[in-house]
N, C-alpha and C positions, 0 to 999 in steps of 0.2 A: 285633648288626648283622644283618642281612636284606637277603641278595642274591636280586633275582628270577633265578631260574636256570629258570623255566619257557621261557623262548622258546627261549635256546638249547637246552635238557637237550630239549624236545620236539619243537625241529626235528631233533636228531640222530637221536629216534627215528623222526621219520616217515620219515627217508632210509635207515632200517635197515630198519623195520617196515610202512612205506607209512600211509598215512592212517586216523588212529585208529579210524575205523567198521569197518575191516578188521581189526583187530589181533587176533591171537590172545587168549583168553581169558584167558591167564595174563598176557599182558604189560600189555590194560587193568587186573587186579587189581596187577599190582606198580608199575606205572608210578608211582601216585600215593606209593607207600611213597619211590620212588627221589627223589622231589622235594623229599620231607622230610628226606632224606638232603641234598641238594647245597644245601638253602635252611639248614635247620639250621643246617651248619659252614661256607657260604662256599666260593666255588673251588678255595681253598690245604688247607685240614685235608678238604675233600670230597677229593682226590687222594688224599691221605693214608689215610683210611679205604678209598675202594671200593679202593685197589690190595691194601688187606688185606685187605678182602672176595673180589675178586678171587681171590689166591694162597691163602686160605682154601676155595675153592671149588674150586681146582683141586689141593688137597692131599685133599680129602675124594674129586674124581672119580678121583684117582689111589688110595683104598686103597679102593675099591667094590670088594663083595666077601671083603672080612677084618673083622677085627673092627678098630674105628679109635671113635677119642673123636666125631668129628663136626664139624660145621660150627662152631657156637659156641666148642666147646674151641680151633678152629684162629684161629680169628678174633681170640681173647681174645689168642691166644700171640704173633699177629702186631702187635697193639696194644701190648702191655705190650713189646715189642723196640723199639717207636718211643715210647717213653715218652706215651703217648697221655693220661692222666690223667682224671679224671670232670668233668662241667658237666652242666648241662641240657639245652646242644644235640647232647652226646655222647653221651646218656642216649637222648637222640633216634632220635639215628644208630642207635645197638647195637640198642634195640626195632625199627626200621624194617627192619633187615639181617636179623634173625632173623625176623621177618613175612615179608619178599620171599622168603627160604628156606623155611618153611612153605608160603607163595602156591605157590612152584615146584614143590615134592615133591606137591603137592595137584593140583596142576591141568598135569601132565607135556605138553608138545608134540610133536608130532612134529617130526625132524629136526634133533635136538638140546635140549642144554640152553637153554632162553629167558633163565633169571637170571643165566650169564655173556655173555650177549649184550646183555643193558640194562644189564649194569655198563660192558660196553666201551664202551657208548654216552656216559654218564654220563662215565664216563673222559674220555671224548673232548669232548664237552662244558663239562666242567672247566678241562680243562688248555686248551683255547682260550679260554676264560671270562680264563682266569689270564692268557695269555699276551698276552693286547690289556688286559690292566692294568697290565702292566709296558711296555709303551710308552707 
């Protein structure tokens, strides 16, 4: 099944990011990854995933500086907790999450991390995607 999540997923970005022609470089290269993420799996298993992206990314910003497994190791470990399982559009998801993480290490912004600020976006996105489907 295929939800269009571009209207919302990119209105959210432009009220974070301001309008696309403006966008920092990193976030035009990740944005399109983030899309394949929330269309892939849908509003419900997209929550699911970027919160473990998310908490993924903030396990890795917490042991910066030591020796640590990495983004993918933390990501795998938060999946396999919520019995997450394989398909096509989860195959999806994982390739597009480790792209957005490369995109980000590659192309660093000022004033922060950029790839936890378009997952909150997504997040947020989502979870109002979700929440006007359940009324």
């Amino acid at each position: 099944m295929t939800h269009c999540m571009e209207h919302p997923l990119y209105g959210h970005l432009r009220e974070r990011f301001g309008d696309e022609a403006e966008w920092p470089e990193a976030t035009g290269l990740i944005a399109p990854y983030l899309r394949i993420v929330v269309e892939a799996l849908g509003p419900g298993d997209a929550v699911t995933f970027l919160t473990a992206v998310r908490e993924a990314l903030d396990e890795e910003a917490a042991r910066e500086g030591t020796i640590h497994l990495g983004f993918g190791a933390y990501l795998w470990a938060r999946l396999e907790a919520v019995s997450w399982g394989c398909s096509p559009a989860k195959t999806s998801a994982w390739e597009a999450a480790l792209t957005m993480h490369r995109l980000a290490r590659l192309t660093p912004e000022p004033g922060g991390p950029v790839l936890s600020a378009l997952v909150d976006s997504a997040l947020r996105a989502c979870g109002g995607r979700r929440l006007a489907a359940v009324r």
